[in-house]
C-alpha positions in Angstrom: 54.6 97.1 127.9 58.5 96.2 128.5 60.7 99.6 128.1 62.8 99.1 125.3 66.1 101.0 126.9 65.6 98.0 129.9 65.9 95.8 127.4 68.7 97.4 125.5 70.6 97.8 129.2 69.9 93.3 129.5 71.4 93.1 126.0 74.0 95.0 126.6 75.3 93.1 129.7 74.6 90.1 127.6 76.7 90.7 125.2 79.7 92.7 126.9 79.6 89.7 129.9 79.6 92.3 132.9 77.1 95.5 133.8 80.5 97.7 134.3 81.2 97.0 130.5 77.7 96.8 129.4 77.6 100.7 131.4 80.6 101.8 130.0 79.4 100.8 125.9 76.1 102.9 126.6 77.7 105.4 128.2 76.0 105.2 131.5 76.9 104.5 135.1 77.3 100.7 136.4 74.8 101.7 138.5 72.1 103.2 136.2 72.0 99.7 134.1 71.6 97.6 137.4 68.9 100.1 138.1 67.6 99.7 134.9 67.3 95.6 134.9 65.8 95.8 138.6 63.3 97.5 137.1 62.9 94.6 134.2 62.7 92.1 136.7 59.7 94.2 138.5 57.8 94.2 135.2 58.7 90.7 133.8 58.1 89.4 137.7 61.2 87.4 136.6 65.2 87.4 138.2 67.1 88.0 135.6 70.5 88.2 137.0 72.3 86.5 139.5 75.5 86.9 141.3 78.4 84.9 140.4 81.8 85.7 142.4 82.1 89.3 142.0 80.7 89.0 138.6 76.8 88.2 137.5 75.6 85.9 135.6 72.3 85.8 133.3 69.5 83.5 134.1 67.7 81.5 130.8 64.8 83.4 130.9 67.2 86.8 130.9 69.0 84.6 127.9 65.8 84.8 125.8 64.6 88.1 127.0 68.4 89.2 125.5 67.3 87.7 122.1 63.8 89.6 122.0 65.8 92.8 122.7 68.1 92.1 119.5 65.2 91.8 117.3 63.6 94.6 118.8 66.6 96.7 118.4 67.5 95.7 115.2 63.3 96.5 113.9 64.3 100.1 115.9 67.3 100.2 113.9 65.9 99.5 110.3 63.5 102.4 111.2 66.2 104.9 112.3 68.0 103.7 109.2 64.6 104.7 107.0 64.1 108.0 108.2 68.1 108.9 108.2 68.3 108.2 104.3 65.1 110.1 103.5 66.9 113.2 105.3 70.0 112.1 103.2 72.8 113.6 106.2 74.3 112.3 108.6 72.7 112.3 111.9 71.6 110.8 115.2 74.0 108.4 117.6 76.7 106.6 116.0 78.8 104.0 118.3 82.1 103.1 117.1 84.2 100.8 118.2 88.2 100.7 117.8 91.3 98.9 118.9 93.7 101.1 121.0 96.2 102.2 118.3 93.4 102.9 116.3 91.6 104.8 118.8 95.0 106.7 119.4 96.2 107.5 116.0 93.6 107.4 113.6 90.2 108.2 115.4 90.8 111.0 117.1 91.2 113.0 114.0 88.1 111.2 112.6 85.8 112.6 115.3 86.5 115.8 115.2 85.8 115.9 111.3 82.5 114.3 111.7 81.5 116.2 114.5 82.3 119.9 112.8 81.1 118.6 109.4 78.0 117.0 110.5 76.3 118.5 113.7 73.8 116.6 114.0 75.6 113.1 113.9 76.8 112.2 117.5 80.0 109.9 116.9 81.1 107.6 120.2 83.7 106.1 120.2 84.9 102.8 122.7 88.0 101.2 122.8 87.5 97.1 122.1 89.9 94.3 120.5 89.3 93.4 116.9 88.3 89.9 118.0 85.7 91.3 120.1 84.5 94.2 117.8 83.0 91.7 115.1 80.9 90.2 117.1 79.6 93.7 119.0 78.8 94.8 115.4 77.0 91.7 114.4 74.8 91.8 117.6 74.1 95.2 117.1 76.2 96.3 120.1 78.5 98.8 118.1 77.0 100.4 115.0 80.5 100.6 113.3 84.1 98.6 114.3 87.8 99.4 113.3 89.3 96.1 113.1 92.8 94.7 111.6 93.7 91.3 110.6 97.4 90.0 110.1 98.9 88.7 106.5 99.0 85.2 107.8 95.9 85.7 110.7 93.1 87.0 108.8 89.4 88.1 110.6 86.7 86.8 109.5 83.6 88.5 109.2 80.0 86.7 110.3 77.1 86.9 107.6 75.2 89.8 107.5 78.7 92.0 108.4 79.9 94.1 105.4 83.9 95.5 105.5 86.1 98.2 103.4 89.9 98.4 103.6 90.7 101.6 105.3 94.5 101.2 104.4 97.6 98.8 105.4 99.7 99.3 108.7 103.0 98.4 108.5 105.1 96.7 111.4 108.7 96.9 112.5 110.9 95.2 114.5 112.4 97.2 118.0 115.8 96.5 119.4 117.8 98.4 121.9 120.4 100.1 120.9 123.7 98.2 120.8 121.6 95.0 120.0 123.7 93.3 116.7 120.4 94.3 114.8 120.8 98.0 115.4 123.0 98.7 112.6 121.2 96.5 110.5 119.3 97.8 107.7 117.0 95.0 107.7 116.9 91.5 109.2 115.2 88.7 107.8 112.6 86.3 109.9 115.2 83.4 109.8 117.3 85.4 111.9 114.9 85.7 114.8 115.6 82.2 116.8 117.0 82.6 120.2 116.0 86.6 120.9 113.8 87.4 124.0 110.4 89.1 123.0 108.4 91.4 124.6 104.7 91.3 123.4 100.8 91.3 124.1 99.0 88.7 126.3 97.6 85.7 124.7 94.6 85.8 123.1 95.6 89.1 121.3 95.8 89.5 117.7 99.5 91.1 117.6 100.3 87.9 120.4 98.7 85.0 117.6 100.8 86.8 114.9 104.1 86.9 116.3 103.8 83.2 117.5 102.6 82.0 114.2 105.3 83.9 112.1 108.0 82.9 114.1 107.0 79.1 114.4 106.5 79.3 110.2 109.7 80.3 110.4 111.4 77.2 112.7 112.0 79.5 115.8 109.6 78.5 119.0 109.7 82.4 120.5 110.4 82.9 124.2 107.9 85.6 126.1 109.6 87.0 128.3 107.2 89.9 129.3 103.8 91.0 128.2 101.6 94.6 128.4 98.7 95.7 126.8 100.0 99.2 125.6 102.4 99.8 123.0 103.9 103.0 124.6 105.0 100.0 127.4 106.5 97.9 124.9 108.6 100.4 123.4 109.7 101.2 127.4 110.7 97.7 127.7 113.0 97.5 124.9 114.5 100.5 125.6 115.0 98.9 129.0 117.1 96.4 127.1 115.2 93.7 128.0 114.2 91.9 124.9 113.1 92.8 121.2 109.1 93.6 120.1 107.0 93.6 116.8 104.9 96.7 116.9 102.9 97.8 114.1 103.8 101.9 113.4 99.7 103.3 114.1 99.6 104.9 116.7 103.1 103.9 118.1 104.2 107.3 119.1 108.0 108.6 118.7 110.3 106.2 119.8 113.4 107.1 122.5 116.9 106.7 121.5 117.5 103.9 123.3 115.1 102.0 120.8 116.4 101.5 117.3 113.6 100.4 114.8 114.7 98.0 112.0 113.2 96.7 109.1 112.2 92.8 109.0 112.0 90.9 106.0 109.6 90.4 104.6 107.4 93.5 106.4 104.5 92.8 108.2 101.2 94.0 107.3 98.2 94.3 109.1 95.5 95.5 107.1 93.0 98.0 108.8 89.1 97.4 108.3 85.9 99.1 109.0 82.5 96.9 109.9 79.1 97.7 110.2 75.5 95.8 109.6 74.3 94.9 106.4 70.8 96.1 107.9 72.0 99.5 108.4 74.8 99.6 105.1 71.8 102.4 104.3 72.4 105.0 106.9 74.7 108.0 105.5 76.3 107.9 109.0 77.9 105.0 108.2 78.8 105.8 104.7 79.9 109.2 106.2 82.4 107.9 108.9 83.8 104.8 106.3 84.5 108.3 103.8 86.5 109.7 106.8 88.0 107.0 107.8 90.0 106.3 104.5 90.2 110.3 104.1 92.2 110.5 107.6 94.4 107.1 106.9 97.2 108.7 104.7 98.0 111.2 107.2 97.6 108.6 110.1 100.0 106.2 108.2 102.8 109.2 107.6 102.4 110.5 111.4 103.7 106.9 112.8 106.6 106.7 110.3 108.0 109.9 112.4 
């Protein structure tokens, strides 16, 4: 009989594309889920991985074993769904997943409330970007995601993926001081054209947003540096080399070399959670979408300071 955490530690890599990622979402070493798929391939008499590069890549008959494991684990999941709601609390493992602001200022607080509230829930949280989350949730990777969309980028949610607004984030533009904005109380998006932006990679949601809003409004923007963190964004500015968008979650104080103005209109990016319809029955996950929109109005008034 195949071992079902084998086949959750296959899934795993087959979904999160490396076993150091698929290791660090179920919270075990790199080494424990290679261990765990040599042992697969011993019982299924079958090579299921192969090396590619440094990476690995999964054979077809690891692709199909991958999409027995999702139905297994989803059957496994209606069942720990069942017997959760008959007990009616919270309980058992709970994987969240969160973008970084997120999992800096709104989750932390969120976690600690569930775990002195409700003992016998165990709430994990990993760090992912929203375009990535959806699709951990609707493979059943991640039991619950924090995800945002933009007012002109929305993120679209797959069938069988249910969402509640957990509140609005508002963004604002970041200029050194002595930049002509700084005494500004607000500049409008038409004003934009010829400044040198710092922002996220490509591919990134905040990245898509700025180029899109900035195009709609005739400019063609000029990256002139990129980082993943928002604390570096904020150090580049200050630096005085260029201006940023950056939302206000999880932002942190800014320095006084960084003066934050108002753009007009504001952008907005709206702050969901997701989770399965399959398990929309588990109080855990009714639990931690309470808590999340409990915590939001304190985590939306700590990044206006």
């Amino acid at each position: 009989m195949l071992d079902l955490q084998r086949l959750r530690a296959l899934h795993a890599v087959s979904v999160h594309g490396t076993v150091g990622a698929a290791a660090a979402a179920l919270g075990y070493t790199p080494s424990a889920v290679s261990q765990q798929i040599a042992k697969l391939e011993r019982e299924t008499r079958t090579t299921l991985l192969e090396r590619e590069g440094r990476g690995v890549r999964l054979t077809d008959e690891a692709r199909q074993l991958a999409g027995t494991a999702q139905e297994l684990m989803a059957i496994v999941e209606r069942a720990e769904t069942d017997l959760e709601e008959r007990r009616g609390v919270p309980a058992g493992r709970l994987t969240v997943a969160a973008f970084p602001s997120a999992a800096r200022g709104l989750m932390p607080g969120v976690l600690a409330d569930l775990a002195r509230r409700h003992p016998a829930l165990d709430a994990r949280l990993t760090e992912v970007d929203p375009h990535l989350s959806v699709d951990l949730v609707a493979k059943g990777a991640v039991d619950l995601a924090v995800v945002h969309d933009w007012d002109i980028a929305p993120l679209p949610a797959p069938s069988g993926v249910e969402q509640a607004v957990i509140g609005d984030d508002l963004c604002d533009l970041l200029v050194p001081e002595g930049h002509p904005f700084a005494g500004r109380e607000s500049v409008r998006r038409e004003e934009l054209g010829g400044e040198r932006w710092i922002c996220q990679p490509p591919g990134r949601v905040c990245h898509d947003w700025l180029l899109r809003t900035l195009r709609s409004a005739g400019h063609e923007p000029e990256v002139v540096h990129q980082a993943d963190e928002n604390p570096t964004l904020v150090a580049l500015v200050g630096a005085g080399l260029g201006v940023a968008l950056i939302p206000r979650l999880g932002r942190g104080p800014l320095p006084p070399e960084v003066v934050e103005v108002a753009l007009d209109p504001m952008p907005v990016r709206r702050l969901y959670a997701l989770w399965r319809t399959g398990a929309a029955r588990r109080p855990a996950i009714a639990q931690t979408v309470r808590t999340l929109k409990e915590f939001w109005p304190g985590a939306a008034a700590r990044a206006t300071r």
